[in-house]
ZADO-174892 format. One record per atom (N, C-alpha, C, CB): residue number from 0; x, y, z. Coordinates in nm, 3 decimals. Glycine has a CB too. Layout:
# residues N
<NUM,<X,Y,Z>>
...
***
This chain:
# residues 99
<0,<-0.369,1.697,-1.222>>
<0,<-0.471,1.722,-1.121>>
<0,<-0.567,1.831,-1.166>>
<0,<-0.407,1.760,-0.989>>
<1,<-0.500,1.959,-1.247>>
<1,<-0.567,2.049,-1.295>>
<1,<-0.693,2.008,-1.388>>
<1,<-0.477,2.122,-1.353>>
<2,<-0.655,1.908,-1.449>>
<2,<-0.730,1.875,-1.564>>
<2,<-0.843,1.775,-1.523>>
<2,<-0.637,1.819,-1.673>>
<3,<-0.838,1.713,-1.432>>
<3,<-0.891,1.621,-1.382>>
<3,<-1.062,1.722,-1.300>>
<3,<-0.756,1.540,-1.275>>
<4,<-0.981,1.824,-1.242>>
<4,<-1.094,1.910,-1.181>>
<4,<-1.178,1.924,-1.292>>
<4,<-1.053,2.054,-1.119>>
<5,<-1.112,2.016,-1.431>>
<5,<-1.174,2.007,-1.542>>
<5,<-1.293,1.985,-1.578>>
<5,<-1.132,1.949,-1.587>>
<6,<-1.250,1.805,-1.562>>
<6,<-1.358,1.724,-1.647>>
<6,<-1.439,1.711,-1.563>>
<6,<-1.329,1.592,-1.711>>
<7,<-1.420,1.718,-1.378>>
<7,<-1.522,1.698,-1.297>>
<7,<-1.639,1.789,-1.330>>
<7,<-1.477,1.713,-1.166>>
<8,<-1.574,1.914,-1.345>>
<8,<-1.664,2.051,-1.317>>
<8,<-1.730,2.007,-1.476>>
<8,<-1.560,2.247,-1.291>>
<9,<-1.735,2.017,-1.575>>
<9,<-1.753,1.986,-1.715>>
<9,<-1.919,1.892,-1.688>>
<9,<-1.593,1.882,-1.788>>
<10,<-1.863,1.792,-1.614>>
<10,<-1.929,1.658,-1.646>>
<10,<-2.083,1.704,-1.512>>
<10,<-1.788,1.476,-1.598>>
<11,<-2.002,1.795,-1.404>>
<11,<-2.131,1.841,-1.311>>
<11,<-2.197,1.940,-1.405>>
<11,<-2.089,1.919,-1.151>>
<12,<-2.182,2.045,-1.485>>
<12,<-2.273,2.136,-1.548>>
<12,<-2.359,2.057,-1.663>>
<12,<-2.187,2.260,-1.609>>
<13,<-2.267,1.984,-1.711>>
<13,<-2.347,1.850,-1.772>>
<13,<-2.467,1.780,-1.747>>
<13,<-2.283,1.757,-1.760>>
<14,<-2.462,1.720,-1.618>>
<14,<-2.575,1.654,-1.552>>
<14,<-2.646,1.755,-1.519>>
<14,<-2.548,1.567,-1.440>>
<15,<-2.614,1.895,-1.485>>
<15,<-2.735,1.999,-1.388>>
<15,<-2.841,2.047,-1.515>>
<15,<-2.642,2.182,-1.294>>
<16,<-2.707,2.054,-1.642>>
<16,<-2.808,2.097,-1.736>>
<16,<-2.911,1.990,-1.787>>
<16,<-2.739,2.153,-1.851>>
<17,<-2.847,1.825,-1.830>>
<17,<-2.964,1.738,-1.830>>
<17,<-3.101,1.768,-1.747>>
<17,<-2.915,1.616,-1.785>>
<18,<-3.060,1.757,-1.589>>
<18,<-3.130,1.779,-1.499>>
<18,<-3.214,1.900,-1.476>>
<18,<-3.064,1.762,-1.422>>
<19,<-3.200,2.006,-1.534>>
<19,<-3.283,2.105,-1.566>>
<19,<-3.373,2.091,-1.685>>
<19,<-3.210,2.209,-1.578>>
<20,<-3.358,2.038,-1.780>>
<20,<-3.436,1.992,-1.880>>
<20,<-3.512,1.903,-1.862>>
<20,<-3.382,1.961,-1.966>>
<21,<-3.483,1.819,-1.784>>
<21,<-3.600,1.672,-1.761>>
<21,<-3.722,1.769,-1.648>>
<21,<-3.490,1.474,-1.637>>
<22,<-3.667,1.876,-1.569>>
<22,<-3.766,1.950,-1.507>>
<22,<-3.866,2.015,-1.593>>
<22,<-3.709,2.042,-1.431>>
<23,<-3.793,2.073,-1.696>>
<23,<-3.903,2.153,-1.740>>
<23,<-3.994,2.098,-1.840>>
<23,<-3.855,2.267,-1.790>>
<24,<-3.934,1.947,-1.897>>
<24,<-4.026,1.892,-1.927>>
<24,<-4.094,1.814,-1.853>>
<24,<-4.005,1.852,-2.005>>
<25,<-4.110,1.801,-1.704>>
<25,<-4.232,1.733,-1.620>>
<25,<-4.283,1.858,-1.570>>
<25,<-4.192,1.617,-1.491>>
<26,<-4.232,1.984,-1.549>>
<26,<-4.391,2.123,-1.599>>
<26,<-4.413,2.108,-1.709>>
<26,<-4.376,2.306,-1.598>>
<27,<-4.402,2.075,-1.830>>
<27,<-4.466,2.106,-1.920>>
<27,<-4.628,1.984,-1.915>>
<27,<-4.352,2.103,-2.047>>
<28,<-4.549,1.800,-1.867>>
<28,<-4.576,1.738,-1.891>>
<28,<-4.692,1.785,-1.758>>
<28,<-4.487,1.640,-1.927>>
<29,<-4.687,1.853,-1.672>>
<29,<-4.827,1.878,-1.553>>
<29,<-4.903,1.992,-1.608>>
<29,<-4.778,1.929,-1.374>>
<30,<-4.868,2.079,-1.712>>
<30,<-4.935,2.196,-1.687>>
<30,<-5.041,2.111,-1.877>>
<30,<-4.798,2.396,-1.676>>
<31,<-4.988,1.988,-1.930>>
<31,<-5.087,1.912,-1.999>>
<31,<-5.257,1.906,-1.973>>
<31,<-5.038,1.788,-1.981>>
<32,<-5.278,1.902,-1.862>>
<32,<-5.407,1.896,-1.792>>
<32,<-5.493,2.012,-1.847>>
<32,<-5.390,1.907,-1.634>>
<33,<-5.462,2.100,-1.794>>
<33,<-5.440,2.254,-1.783>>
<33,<-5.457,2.308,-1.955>>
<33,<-5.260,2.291,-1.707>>
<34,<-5.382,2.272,-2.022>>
<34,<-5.342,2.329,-2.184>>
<34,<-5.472,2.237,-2.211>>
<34,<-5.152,2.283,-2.284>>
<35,<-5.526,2.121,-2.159>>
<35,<-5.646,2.067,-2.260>>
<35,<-5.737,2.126,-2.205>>
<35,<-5.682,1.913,-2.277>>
<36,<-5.793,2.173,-2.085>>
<36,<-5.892,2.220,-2.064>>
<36,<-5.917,2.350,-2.093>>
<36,<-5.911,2.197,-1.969>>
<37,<-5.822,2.419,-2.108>>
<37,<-5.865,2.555,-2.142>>
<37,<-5.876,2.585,-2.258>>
<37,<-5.796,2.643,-2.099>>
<38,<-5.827,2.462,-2.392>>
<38,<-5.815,2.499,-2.550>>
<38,<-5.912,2.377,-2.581>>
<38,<-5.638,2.495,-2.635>>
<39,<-5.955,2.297,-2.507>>
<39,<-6.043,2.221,-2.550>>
<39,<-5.941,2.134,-2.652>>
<39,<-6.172,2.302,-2.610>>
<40,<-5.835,2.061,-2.636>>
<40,<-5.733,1.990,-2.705>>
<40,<-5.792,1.876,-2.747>>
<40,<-5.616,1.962,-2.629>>
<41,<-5.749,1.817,-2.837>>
<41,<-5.765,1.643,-2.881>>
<41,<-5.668,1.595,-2.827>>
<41,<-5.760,1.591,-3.038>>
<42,<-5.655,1.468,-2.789>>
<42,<-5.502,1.429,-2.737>>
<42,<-5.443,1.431,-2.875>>
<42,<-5.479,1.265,-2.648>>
<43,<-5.416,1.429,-3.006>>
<43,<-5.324,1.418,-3.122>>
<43,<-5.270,1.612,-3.099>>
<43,<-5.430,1.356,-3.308>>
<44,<-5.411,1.710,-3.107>>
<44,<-5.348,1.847,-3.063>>
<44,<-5.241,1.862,-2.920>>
<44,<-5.480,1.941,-3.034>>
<45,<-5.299,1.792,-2.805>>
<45,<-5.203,1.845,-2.720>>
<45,<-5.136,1.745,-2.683>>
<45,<-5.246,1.916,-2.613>>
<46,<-5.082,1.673,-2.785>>
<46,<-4.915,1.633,-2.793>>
<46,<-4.840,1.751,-2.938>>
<46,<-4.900,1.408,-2.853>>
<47,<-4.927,1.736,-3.001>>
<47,<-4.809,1.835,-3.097>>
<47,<-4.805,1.988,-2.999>>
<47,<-4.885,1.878,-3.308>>
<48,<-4.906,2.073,-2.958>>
<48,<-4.840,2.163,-2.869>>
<48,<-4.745,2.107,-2.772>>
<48,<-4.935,2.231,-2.799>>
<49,<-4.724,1.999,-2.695>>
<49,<-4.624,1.962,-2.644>>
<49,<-4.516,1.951,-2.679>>
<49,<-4.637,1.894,-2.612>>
<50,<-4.513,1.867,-2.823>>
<50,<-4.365,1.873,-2.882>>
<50,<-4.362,2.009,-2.940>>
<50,<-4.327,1.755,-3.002>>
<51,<-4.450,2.132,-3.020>>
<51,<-4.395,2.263,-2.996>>
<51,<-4.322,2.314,-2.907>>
<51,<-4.464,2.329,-2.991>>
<52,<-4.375,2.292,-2.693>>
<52,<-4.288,2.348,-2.612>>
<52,<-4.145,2.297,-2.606>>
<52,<-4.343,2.343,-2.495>>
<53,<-4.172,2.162,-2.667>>
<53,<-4.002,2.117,-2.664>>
<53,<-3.918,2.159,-2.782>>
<53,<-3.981,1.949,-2.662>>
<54,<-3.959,2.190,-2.856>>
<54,<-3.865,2.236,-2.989>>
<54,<-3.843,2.377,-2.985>>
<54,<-3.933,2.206,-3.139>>
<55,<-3.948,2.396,-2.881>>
<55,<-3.866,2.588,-2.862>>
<55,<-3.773,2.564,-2.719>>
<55,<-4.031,2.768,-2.813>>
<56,<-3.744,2.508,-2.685>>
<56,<-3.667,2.454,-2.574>>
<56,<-3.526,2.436,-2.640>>
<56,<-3.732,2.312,-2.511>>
<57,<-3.533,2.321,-2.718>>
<57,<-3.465,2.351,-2.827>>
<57,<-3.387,2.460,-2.878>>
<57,<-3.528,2.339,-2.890>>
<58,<-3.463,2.535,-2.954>>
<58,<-3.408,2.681,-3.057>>
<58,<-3.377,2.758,-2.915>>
<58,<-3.559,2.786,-3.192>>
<59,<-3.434,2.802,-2.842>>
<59,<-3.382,2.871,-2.727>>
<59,<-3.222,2.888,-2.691>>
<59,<-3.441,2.805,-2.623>>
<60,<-3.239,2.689,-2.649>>
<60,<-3.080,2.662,-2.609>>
<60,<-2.975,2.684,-2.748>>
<60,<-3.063,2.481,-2.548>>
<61,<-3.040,2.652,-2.831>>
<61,<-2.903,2.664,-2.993>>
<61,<-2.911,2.812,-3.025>>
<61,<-2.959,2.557,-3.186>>
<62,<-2.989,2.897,-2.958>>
<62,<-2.930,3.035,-2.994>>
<62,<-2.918,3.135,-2.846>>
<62,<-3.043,3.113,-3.120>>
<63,<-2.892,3.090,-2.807>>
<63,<-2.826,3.153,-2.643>>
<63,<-2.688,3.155,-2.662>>
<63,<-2.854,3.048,-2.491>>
<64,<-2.633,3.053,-2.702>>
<64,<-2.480,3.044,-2.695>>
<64,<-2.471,3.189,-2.756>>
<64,<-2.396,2.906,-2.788>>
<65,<-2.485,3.182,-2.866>>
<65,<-2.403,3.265,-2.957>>
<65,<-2.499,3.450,-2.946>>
<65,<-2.407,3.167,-3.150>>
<66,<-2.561,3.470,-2.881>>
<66,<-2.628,3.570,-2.825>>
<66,<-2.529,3.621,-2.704>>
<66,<-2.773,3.518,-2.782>>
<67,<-2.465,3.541,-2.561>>
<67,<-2.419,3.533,-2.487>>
<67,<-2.282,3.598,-2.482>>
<67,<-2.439,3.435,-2.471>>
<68,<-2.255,3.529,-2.618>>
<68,<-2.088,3.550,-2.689>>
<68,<-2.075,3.683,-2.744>>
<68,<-2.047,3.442,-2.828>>
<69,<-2.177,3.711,-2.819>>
<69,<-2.194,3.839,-2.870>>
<69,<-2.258,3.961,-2.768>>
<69,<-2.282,3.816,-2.989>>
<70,<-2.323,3.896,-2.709>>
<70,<-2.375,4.064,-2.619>>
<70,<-2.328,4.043,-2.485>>
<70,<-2.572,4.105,-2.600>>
<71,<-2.321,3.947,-2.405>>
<71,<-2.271,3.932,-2.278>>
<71,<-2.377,3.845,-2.168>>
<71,<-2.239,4.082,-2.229>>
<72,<-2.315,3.794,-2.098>>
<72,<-2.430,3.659,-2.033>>
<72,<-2.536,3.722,-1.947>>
<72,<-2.348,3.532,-1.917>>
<73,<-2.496,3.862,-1.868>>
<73,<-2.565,3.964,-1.826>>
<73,<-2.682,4.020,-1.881>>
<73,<-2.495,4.043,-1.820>>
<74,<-2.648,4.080,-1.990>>
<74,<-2.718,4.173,-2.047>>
<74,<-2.810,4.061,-2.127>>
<74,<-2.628,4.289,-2.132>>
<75,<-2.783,3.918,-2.160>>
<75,<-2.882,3.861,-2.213>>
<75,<-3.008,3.840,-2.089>>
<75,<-2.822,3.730,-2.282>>
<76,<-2.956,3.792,-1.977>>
<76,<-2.986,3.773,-1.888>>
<76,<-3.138,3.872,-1.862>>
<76,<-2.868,3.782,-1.817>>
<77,<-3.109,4.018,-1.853>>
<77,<-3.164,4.088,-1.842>>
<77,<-3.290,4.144,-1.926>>
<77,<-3.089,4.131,-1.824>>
<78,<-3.273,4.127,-2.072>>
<78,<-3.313,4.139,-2.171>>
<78,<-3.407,4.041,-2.171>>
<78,<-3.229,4.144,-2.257>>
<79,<-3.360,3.925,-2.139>>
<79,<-3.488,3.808,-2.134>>
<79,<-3.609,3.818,-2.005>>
<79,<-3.407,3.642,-2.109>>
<80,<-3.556,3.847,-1.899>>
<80,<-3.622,3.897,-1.758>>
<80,<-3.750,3.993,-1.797>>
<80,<-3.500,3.994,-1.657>>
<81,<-3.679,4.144,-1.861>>
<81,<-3.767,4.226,-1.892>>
<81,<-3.857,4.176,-2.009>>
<81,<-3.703,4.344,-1.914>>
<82,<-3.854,4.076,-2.104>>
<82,<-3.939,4.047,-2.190>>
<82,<-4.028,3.962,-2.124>>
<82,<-3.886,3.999,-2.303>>
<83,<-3.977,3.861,-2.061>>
<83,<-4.093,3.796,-1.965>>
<83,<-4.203,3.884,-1.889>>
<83,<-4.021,3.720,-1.851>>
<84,<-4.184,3.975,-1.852>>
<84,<-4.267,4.095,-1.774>>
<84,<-4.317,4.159,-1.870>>
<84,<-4.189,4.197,-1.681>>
<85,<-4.240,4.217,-1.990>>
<85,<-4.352,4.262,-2.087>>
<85,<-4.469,4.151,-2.135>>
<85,<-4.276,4.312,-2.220>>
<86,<-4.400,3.991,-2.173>>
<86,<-4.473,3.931,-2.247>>
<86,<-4.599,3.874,-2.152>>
<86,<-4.389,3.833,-2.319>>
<87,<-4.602,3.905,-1.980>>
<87,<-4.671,3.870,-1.897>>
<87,<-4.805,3.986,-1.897>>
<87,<-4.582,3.852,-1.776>>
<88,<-4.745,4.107,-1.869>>
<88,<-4.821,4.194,-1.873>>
<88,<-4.941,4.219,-1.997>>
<88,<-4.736,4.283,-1.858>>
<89,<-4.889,4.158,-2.109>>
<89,<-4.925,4.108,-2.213>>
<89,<-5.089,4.061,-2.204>>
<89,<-4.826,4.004,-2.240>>
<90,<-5.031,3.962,-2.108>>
<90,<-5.126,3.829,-2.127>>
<90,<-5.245,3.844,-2.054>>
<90,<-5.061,3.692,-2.077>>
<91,<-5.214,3.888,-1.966>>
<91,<-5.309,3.985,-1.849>>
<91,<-5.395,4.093,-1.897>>
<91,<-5.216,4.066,-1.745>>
<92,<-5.349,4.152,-1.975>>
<92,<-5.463,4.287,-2.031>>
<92,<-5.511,4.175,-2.131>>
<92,<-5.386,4.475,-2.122>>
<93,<-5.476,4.107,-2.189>>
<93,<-5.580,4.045,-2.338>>
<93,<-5.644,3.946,-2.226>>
<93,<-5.478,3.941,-2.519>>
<94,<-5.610,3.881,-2.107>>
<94,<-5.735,3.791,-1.995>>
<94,<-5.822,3.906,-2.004>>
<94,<-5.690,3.741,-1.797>>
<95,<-5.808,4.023,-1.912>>
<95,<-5.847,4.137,-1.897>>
<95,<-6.007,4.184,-2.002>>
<95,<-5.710,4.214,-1.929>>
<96,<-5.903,4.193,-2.074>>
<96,<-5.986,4.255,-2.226>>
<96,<-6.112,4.133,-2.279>>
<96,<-5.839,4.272,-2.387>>
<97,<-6.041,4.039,-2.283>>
<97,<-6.141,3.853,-2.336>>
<97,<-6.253,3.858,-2.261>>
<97,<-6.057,3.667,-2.282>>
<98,<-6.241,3.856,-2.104>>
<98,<-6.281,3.831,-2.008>>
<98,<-6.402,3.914,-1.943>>
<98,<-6.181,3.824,-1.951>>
***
């Protein structure tokens, strides 16, 4: 019976994680619009930036594991949070600055 829960729980983080991935590739696949108008894209350019966002989707997930293992699921957690806010704040002074 123990084991059986197991494979349930296994096979649900399974599907949530599929299911989180097919999300973020239908934002990627809406915010398409968006990435051509503001870079002035060819459709041959904004499919290869597309398959760029998916191959860092990719490397992301194949080096989390072993980041996780080594520093703790927390502290990665955190580390990524605060870089998003640096890498935002970022983006905003160079609009800022362009603009």
């Amino acid at each position: 019976m123990q084991n059986k829960k197991y494979i349930y729980w296994i096979t649900f983080v399974a599907i949530n994680g599929g299911l989180m991935f097919g999300l973020n590739m239908a934002g990627i696949s809406g915010a398409n619009d968006m990435i051509r108008g503001e870079f002035n894209l060819t459709d041959g350019r904004l499919g290869f930036v597309a398959a760029l966002l998916t191959i860092g989707c990719l490397t992301g997930a194949l080096f989390t594991g072993d980041f996780t293992d080594r520093y703790g699921r927390k502290k990665v957690m955190v580390t990524t949070a605060a870089l998003y806010i640096i890498r935002h704040s970022d983006v905003h002074w160079l609009r800022q600055l362009c603009y």
